[in-house]
TORSEDREN-654373 format. One record per residue (C-alpha): residue number from 1; x, y, z. Coordinates in Angstrom, 3 decimals. Layout:
> NUM	X	Y	Z $
...
END
This chain:
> 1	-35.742	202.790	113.800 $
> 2	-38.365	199.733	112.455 $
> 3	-36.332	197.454	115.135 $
> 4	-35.561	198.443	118.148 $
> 5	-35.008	196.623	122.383 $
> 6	-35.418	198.955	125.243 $
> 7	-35.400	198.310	128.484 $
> 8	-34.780	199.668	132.235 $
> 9	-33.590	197.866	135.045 $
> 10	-34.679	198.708	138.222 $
> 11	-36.533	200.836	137.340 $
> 12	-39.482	202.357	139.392 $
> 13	-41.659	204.081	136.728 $
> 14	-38.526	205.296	134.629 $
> 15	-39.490	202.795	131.454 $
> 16	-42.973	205.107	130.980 $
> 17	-41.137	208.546	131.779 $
> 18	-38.912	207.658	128.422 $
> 19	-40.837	205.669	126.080 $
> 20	-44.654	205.284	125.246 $
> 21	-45.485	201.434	125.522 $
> 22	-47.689	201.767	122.068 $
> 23	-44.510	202.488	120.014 $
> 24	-43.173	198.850	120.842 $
> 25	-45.062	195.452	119.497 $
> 26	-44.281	193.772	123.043 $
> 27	-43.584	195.390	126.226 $
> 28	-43.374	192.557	129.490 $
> 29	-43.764	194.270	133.529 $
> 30	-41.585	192.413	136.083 $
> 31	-40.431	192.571	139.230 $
> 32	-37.055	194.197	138.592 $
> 33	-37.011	195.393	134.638 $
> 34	-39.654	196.586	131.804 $
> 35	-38.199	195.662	128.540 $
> 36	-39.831	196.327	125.089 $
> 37	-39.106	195.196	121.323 $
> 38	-40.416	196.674	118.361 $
> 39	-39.952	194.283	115.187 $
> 40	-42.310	193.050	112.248 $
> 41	-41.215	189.773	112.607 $
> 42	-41.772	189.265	116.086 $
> 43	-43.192	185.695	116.411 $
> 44	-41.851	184.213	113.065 $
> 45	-39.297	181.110	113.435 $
> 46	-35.740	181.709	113.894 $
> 47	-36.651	185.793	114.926 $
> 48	-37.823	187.739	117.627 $
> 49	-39.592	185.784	120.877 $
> 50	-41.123	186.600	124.086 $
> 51	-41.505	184.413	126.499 $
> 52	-43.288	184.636	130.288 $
> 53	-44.695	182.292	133.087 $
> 54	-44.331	182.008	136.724 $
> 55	-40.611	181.932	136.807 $
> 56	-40.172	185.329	135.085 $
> 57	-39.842	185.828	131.420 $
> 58	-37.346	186.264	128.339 $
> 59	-37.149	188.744	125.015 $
> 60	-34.788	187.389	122.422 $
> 61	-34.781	190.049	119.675 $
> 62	-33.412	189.456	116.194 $
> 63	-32.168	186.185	114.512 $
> 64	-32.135	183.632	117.007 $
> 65	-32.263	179.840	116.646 $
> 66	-32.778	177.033	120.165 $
> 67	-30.816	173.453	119.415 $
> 68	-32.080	171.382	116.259 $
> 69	-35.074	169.345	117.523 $
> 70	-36.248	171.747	120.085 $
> 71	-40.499	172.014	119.404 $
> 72	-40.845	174.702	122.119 $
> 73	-40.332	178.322	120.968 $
> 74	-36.821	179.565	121.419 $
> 75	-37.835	182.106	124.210 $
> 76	-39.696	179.519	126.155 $
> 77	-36.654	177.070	125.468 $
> 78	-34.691	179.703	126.496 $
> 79	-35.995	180.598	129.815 $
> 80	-36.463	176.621	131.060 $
> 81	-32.530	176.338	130.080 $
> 82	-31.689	179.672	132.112 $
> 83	-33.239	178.247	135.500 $
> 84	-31.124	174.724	134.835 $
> 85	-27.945	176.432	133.868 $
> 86	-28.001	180.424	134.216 $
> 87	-26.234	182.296	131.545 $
> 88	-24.530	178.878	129.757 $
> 89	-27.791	178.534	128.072 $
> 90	-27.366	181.447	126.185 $
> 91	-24.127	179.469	124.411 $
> 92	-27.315	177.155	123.439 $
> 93	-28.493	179.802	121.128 $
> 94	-27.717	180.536	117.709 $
> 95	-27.859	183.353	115.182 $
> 96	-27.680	187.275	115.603 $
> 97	-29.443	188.124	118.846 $
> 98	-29.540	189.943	122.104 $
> 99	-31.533	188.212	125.027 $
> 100	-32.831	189.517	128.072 $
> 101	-33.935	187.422	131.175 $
> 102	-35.727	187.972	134.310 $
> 103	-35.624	184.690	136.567 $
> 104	-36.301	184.846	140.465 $
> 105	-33.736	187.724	141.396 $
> 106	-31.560	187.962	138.347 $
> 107	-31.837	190.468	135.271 $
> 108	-29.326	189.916	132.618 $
> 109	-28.947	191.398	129.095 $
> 110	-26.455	189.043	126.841 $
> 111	-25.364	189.755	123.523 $
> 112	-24.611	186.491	120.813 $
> 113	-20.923	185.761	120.768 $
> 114	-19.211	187.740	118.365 $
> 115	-21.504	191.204	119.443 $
> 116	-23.198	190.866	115.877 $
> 117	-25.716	193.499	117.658 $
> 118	-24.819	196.508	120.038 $
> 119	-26.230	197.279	123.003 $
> 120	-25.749	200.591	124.682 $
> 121	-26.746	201.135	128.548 $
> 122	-26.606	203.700	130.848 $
> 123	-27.122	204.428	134.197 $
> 124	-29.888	206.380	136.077 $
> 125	-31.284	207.552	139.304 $
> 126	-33.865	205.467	138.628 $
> 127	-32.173	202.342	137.414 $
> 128	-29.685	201.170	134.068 $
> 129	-31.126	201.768	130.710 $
> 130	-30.123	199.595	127.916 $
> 131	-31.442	199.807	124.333 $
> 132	-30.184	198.954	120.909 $
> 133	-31.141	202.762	119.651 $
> 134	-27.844	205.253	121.372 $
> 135	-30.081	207.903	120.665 $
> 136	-32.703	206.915	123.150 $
> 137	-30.435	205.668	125.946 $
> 138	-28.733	208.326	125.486 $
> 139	-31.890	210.519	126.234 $
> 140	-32.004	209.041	129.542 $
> 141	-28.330	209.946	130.277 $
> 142	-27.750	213.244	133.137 $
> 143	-24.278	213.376	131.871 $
> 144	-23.495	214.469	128.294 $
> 145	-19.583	214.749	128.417 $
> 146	-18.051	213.865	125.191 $
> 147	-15.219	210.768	125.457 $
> 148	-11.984	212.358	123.676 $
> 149	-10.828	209.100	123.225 $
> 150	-13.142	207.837	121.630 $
> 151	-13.592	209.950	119.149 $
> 152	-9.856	209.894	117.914 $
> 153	-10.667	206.588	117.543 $
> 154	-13.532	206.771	115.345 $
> 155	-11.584	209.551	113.260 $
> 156	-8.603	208.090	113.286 $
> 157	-9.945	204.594	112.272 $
> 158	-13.535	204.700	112.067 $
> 159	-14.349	202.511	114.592 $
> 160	-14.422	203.065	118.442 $
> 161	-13.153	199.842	119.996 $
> 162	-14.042	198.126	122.755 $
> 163	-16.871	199.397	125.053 $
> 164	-16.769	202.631	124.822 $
> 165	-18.559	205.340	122.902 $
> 166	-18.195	208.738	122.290 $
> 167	-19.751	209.932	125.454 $
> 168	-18.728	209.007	128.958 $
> 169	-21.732	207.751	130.236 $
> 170	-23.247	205.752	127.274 $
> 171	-21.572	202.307	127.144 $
> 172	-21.871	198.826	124.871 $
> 173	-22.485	195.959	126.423 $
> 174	-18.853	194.090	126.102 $
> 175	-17.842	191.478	123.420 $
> 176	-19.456	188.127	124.297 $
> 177	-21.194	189.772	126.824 $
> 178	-23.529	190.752	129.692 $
> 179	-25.293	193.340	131.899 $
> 180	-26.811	193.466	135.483 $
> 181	-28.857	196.143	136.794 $
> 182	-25.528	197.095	138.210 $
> 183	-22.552	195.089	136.526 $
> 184	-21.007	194.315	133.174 $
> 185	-18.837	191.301	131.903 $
> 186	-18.161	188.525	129.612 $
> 187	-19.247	184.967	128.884 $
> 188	-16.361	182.354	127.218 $
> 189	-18.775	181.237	124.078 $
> 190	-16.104	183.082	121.762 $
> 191	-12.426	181.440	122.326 $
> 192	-9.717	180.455	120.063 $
> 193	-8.976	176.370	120.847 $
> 194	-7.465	174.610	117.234 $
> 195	-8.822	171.284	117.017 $
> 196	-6.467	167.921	115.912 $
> 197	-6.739	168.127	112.195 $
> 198	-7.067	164.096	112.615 $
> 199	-10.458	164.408	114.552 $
> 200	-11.416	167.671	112.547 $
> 201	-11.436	167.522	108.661 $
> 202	-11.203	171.248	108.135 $
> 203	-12.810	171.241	104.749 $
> 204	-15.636	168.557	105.396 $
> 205	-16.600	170.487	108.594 $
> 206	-16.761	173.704	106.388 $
> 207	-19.048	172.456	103.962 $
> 208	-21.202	170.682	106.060 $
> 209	-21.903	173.366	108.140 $
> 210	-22.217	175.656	106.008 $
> 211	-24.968	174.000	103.975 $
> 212	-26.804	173.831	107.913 $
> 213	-26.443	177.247	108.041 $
> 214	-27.821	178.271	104.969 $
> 215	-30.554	175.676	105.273 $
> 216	-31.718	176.583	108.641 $
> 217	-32.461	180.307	107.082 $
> 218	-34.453	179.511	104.087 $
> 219	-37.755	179.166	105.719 $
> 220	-37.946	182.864	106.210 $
> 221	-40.927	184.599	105.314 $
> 222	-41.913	185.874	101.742 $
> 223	-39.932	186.523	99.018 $
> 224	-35.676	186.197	98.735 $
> 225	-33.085	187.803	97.630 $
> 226	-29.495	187.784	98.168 $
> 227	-26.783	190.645	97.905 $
> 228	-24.997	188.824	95.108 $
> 229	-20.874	189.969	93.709 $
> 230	-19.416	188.267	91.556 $
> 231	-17.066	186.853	94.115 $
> 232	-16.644	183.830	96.376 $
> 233	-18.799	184.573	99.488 $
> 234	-22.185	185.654	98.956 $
> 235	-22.333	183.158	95.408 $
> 236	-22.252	180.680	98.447 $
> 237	-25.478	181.776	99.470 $
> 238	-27.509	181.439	96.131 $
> 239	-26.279	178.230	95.388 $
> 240	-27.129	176.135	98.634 $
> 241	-30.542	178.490	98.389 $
> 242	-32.966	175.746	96.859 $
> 243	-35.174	178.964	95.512 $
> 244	-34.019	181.998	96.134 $
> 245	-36.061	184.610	94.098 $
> 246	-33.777	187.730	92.923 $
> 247	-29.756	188.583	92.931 $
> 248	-29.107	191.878	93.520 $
> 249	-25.430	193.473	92.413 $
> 250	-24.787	196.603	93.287 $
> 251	-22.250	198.471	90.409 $
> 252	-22.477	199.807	86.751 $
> 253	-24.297	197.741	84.279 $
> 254	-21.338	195.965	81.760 $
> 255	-18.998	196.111	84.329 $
> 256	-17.695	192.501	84.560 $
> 257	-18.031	191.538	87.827 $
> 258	-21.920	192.593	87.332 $
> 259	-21.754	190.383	84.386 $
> 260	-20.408	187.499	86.602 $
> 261	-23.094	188.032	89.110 $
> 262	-25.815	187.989	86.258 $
> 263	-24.263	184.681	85.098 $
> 264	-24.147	182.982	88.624 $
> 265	-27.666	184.341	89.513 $
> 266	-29.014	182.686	86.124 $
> 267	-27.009	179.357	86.914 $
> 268	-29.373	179.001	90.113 $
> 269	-32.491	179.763	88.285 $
> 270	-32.700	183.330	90.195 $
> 271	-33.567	186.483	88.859 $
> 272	-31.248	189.441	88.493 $
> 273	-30.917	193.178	89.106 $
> 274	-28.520	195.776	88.611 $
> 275	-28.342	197.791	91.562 $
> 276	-27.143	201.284	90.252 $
> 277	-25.532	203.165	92.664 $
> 278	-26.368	206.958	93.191 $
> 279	-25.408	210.090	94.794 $
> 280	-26.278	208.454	98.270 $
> 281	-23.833	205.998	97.811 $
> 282	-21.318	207.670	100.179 $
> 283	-24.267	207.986	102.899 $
> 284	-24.042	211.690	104.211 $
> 285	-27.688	211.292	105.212 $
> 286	-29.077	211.904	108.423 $
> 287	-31.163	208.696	107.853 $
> 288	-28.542	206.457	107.018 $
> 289	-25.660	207.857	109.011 $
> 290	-28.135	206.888	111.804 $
> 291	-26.957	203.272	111.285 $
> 292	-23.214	203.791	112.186 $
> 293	-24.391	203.754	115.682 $
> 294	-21.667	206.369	116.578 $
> 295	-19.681	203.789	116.612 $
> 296	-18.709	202.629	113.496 $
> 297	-18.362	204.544	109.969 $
> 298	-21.094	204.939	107.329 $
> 299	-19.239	204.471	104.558 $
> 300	-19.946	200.358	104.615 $
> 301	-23.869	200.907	104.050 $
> 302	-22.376	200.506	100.239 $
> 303	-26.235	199.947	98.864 $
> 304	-27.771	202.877	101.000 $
> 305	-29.676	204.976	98.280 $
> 306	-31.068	201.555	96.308 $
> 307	-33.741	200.361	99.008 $
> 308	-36.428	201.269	97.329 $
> 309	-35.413	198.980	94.090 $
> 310	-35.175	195.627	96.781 $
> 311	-38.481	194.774	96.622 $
> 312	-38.264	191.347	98.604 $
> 313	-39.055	190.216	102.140 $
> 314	-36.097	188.335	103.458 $
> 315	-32.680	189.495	102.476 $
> 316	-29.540	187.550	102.513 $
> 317	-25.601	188.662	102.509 $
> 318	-22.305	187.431	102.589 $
> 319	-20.972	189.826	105.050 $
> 320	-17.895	188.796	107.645 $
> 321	-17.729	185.366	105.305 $
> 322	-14.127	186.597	104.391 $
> 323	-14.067	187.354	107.845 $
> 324	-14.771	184.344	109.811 $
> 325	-13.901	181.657	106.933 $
> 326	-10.964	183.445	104.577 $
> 327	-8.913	184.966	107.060 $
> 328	-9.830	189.236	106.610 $
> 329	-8.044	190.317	109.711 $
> 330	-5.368	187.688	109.313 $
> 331	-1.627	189.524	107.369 $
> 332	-0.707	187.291	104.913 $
> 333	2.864	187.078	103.970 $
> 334	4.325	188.996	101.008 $
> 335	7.877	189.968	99.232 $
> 336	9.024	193.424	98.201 $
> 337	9.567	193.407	94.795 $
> 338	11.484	196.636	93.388 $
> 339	9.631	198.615	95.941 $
> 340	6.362	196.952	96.045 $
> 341	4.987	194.369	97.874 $
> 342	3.936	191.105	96.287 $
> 343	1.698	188.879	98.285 $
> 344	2.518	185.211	98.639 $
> 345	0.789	182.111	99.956 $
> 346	0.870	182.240	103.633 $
> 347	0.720	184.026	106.561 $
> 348	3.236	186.935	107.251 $
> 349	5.888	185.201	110.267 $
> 350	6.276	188.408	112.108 $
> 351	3.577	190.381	112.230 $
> 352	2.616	193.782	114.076 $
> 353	-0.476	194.135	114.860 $
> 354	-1.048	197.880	115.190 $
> 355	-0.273	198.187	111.268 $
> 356	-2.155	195.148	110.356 $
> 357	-5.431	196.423	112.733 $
> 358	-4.596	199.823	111.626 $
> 359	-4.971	198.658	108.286 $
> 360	-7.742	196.876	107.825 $
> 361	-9.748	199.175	109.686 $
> 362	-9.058	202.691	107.571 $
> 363	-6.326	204.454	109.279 $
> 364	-4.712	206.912	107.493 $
> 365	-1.206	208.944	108.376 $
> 366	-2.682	212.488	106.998 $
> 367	-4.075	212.011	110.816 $
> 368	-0.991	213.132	112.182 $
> 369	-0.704	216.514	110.722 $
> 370	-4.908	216.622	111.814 $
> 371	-4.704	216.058	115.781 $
> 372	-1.365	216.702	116.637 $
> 373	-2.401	219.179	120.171 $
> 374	-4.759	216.032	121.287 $
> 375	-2.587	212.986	121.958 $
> 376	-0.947	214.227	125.214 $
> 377	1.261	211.360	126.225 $
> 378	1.517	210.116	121.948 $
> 379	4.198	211.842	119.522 $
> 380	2.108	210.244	116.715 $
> 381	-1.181	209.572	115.651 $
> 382	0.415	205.637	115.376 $
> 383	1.805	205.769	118.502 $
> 384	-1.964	206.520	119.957 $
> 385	-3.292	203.266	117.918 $
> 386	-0.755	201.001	119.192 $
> 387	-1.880	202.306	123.048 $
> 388	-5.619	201.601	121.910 $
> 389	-4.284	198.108	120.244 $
> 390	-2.300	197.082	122.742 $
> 391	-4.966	197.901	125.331 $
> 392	-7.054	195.602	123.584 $
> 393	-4.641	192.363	123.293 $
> 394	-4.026	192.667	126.928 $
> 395	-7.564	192.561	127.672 $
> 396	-8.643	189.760	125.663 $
> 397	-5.159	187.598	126.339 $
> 398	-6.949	184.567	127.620 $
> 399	-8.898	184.129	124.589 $
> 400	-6.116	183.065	122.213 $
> 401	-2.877	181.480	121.951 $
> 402	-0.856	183.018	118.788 $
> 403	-0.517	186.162	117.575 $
> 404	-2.827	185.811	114.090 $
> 405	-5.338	184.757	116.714 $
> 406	-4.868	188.110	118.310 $
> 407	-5.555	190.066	115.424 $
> 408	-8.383	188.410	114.162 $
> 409	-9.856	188.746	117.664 $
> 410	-9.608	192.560	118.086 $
> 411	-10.571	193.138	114.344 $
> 412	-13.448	190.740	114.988 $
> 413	-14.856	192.393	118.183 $
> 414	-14.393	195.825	116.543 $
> 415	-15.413	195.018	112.831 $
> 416	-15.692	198.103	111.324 $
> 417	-18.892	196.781	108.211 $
> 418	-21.274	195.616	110.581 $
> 419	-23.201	198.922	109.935 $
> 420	-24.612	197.117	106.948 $
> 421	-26.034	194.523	108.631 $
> 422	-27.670	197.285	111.117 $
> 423	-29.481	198.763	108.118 $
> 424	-30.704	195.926	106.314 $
> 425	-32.039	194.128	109.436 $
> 426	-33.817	196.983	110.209 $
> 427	-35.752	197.463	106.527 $
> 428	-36.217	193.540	105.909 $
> 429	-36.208	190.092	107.570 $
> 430	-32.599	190.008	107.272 $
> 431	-30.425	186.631	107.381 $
> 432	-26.681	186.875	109.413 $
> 433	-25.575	183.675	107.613 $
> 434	-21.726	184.293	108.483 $
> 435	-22.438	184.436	112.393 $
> 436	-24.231	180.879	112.793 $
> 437	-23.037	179.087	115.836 $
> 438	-21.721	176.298	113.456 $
> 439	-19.322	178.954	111.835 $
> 440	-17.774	179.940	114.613 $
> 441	-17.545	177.379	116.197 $
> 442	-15.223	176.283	112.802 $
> 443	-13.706	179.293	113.020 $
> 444	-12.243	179.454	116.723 $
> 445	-11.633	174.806	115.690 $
> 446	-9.197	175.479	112.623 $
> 447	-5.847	176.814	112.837 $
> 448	-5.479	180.242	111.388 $
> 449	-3.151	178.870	108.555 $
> 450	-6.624	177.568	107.233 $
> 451	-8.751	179.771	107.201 $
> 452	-8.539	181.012	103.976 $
> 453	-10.123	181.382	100.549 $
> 454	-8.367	178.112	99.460 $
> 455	-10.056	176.020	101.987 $
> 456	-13.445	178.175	101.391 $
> 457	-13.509	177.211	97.963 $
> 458	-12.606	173.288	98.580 $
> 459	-15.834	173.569	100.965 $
> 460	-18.243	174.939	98.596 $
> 461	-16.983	172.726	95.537 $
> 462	-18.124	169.636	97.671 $
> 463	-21.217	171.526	98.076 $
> 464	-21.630	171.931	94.587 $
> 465	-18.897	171.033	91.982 $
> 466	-19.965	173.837	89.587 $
> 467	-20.162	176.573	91.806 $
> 468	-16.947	178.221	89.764 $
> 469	-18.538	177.638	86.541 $
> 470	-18.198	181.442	86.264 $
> 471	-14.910	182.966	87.579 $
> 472	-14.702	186.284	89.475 $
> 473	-12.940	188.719	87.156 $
> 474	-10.136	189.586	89.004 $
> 475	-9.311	186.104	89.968 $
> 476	-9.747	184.873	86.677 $
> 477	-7.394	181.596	87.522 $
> 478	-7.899	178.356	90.058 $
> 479	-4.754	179.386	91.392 $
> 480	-3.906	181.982	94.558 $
> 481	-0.683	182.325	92.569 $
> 482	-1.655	183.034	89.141 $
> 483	-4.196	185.448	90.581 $
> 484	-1.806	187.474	92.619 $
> 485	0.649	187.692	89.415 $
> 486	-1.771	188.901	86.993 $
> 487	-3.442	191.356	89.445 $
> 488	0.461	192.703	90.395 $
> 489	1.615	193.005	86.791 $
> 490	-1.944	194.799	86.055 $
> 491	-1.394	197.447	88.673 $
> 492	2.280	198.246	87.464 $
> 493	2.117	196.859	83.635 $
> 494	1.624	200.105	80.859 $
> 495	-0.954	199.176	78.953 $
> 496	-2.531	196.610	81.172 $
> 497	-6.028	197.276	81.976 $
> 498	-5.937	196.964	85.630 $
> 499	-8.785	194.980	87.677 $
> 500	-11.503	197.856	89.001 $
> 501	-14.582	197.188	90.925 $
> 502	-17.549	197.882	89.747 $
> 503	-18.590	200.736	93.095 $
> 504	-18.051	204.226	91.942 $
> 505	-14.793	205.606	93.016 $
> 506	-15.371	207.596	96.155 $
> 507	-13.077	209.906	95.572 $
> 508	-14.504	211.187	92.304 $
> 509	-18.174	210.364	93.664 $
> 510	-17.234	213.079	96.532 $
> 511	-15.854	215.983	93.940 $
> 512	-18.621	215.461	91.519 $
> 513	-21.308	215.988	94.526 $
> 514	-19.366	218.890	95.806 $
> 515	-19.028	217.536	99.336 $
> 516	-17.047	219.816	100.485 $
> 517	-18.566	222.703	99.740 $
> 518	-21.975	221.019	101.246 $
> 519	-20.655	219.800	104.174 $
> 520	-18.351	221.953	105.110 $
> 521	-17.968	225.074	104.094 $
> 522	-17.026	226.701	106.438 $
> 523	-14.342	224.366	107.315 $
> 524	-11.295	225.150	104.086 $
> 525	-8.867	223.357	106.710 $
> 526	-10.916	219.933	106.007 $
> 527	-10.711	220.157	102.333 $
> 528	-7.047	218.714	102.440 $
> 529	-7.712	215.871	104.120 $
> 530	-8.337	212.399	102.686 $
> 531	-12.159	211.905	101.748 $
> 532	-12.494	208.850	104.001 $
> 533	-11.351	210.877	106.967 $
> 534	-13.934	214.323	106.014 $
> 535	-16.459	211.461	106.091 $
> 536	-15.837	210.133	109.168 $
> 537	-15.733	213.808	110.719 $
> 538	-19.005	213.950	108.947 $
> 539	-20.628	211.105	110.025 $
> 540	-19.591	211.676	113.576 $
> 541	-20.847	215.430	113.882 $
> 542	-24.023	214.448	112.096 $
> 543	-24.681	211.429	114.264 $
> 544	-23.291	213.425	117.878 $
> 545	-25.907	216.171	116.504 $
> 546	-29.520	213.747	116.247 $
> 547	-28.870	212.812	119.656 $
> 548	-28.469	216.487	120.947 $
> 549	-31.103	219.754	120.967 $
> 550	-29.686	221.815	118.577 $
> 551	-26.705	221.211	116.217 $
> 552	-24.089	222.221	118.828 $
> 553	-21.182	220.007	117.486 $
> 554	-18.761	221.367	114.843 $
> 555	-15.994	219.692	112.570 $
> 556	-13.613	221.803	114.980 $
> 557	-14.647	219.609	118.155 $
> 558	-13.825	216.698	115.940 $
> 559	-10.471	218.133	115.227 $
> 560	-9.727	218.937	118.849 $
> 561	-12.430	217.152	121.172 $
> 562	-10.495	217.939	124.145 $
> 563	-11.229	221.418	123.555 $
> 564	-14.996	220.253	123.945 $
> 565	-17.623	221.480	126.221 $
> 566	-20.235	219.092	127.539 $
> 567	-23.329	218.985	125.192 $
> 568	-27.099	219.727	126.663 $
> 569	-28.954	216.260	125.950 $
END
């Protein structure tokens, strides 16, 4: 990887037994931990910062902002905060980021609030080794076991929640989170508390902070350009950017959302380029499966094979937006209408959250007839979700107050996209705008009633009153309403041309490449299953495989991992 944090603590000697020092850019000796970074914009504002003097020293690796008016550098700002007020100075910080600190006796590895970056440790002889590369940690690991669990998770719903991996002994440092040399646990920077709508305008907050955290970004070095649809969230981006250079959409050129992007780029005085998606665009390669982390699924990299045609130095993106501002996790309330369901405005009043998690992140019921020998205690492949849900909930209980709260919580901490971000951080100076501490701050302040697209858009029209000028094509009306109409009767209308996007269809993309017959041929029993699922087995024995000597994992320890043996490292 271009990016990359390692580190051991308490180590004696370990750190140079795993790495070579000239690989990284900055590698700091203390008393208790070595700890390296590797990034090409080490130094720049607003990213990666080292820090040392007599007290001990700090790394903050990534995107990473100190308090408006602060002239020291964030590291430095950092460290002087940490000997005032220990680990509450890390809720000072803001951005995408992972911070280490030595001070007197303590070593401690936080992540930023909402996890935007995994960290994976694991412990030695010779001391805990943490690193944002699985792989390498993972080299460091004497015990190689494969977690069953979590790899029915990732299969089942392409994510593996919580801490956990799919190996015993390689963990991620928790959800608003830490790590000693020789304990784990969380911080209370990320927790749901609605504010009195009197004292917090809900819109004017939105907008306001929203133009900070775009602002605060566009000092980033060389060139710009955004990762434009012709949608609502990343549009936000280009038009609070006072010059951003080039718009790229990835789809077919004439398809009308690509059109819509063209038009909005243009408004804003931006260039724009059709990103035209190829065979890579389902990401079966080593390279860019590499970027799931093992945790996550590949399939989100959407722009994988067009790298080469993104020419500028800063990149921009509207990921989690619909996440943390329109309500993604939260299950909006809808009417069955001769058999189908018909979304209305609202939130649904009862909801379960298995099927709403199970949902939103990819689960699909083929699983059942796929794993039935592995579940043990579970008659169903939902019945093992709702354990691995429910686990979840219980865990994070004292974090929220309703049960929409819940759900956006556990989707949140487990978002299944965030390999996207993992990629293009680590191929450009790469801007996080959705996870600015402004953001979610709004986001844990307003109710969960409003947080949706129709207080998004009353935001960004204060911010700009023509920012609609061009209307996304499958919401071609101001209202929630009329959109939800036209888009129903479209789906069940004859001769109503339904709304498409503009991606290839994955299902045709994978029969065209002959994907099965490439990946797994000697496998006929995958063939029948759903093409998300054969690329999640995919993915997982590809990425299981880099970390391992020789390729020792098959599709048929995916099907049964319990059957597994342990793997030589």
């Amino acid at each position: 990887m271009n990016k990359e944090l390692f580190g051991v603590l308490d180590g004696d000697g370990a750190f140079d037994e795993l790495v070579s020092r000239s690989s990284f850019d900055w590698v700091t000796d203390g008393e208790r931990a070595t700890v390296a970074i590797r990034d090409p914009a080490l130094g720049f504002p607003g990213r990666s910062a080292t820090y040392r003097d007599e007290r001990g020293h700090c790394v903050l690796w990534g995107e990473v902002y100190p308090p408006d008016g602060v002239t020291v550098s964030a590291a430095e700002y950092t460290l002087e905060r940490y000997t005032a007020v220990g680990t509450d100075a890390f809720a000072e910080l803001n951005g995408s980021f992972l911070v280490f600190i030595e001070c007197d006796d303590d070593v401690v590895v936080a992540t930023d609030p909402v996890r935007s970056w995994q960290c994976f440790y694991t412990d030695t002889d010779e001391g805990r080794v943490f690193g944002t590369n699985p792989h390498r940690v993972l080299s460091a690991a004497s015990d190689s076991t494969v977690d069953t669990r979590g790899v029915l998770e990732y299969v089942h719903m392409g994510v593996v929640v919580g801490d956990r991996t799919v190996y015993n002994s390689l963990k991620n440092v928790p959800f608003d989170g830490y790590i000693t040399a020789d304990d784990a646990g969380t911080l209370s920077r990320f927790v749901y508390d609605p504010a009195d709508p009197d004292e917090f305008d809900y819109v004017d907050e939105l907008a306001s902070r929203l133009e900070r955290a775009i602002g605060r970004r566009t000092k980033n070095p060389g060139s710009h350009g955004v990762l434009l649809s012709g949608g609502y969230d990343s549009r936000a981006l280009v038009a609070q950017h006072p010059d951003m250079d080039v718009c790229y959409t990835l789809g077919s050129p004439g398809h009308p959302e690509v059109e819509v992007a063209e038009r909005i780029a243009h408004q804003y005085g931006a260039e724009h380029e059709t990103l035209v998606a190829n065979d890579e665009y389902l990401n079966v390669d080593k390279d860019v499966i590499e970027y799931s982390l093992g945790t996550r699924e590949s399939i989100h990299i959407h722009h994988a094979g067009c790298d080469e045609k993104m020419t500028v130095d800063t990149i921009f993106h509207g990921l989690l937006f619909d996440t943390f501002l329109r309500g993604h996790f939260l299950p909006r309330n809808v009417v069955d209408v001769f058999g189908n369901k018909f979304p209305l405005d609202g939130l649904d009043p009862d909801p379960n959250p298995t099927e709403v998690l199970s949902s939103k992140f990819g689960y699909h019921p083929a699983c059942d007839h796929v794993f039935p020998e592995c579940y043990d205690e579970f008659d169903t492949s939902m019945d093992f979700i709702r354990d691995v849900v429910s686990e979840q909930l219980e865990r994070w209980s004292d974090r929220y107050d309703n049960v929409y709260d819940s759900i956006a919580l556990v989707g949140i901490q487990n978002q299944p996209s965030v390999p996207l971000h993992f990629e293009l951080a680590d191929n450009y100076v790469e801007s996080f705008v959705a996870v600015d501490a402004e953001l979610l701050e709004w986001h844990l302040k307003t109710p969960p009633e409003k947080r949706n697209t129709e207080t998004m858009k009353r935001a960004m029209r204060k911010l700009n009153p023509n920012i609609f000028r061009h209307q996304p094509p499958d919401r071609p009306h101001h209202s929630f309403r009329k959109n939800q109409i036209e888009k129903f009767l479209r789906k069940k209308v004859p001769g109503l041309e339904p709304f498409s996007s503009p991606w290839p269809d994955m299902e045709a993309q994978y029969e065209q490449n002959e994907l099965d017959r490439k990946l797994f041929p000697k496998y006929p029993g995958i063939h029948d299953l759903p093409v998300r699922v054969k690329l999640r087995i995919n993915d997982i024995t590809t990425w299981m495989n880099a970390a391992s000597d020789e390729n020792a994992f098959t599709p048929n320890d995916v099907l049964c991992p319990r059957s597994r043996l342990p793997i030589d490292i």
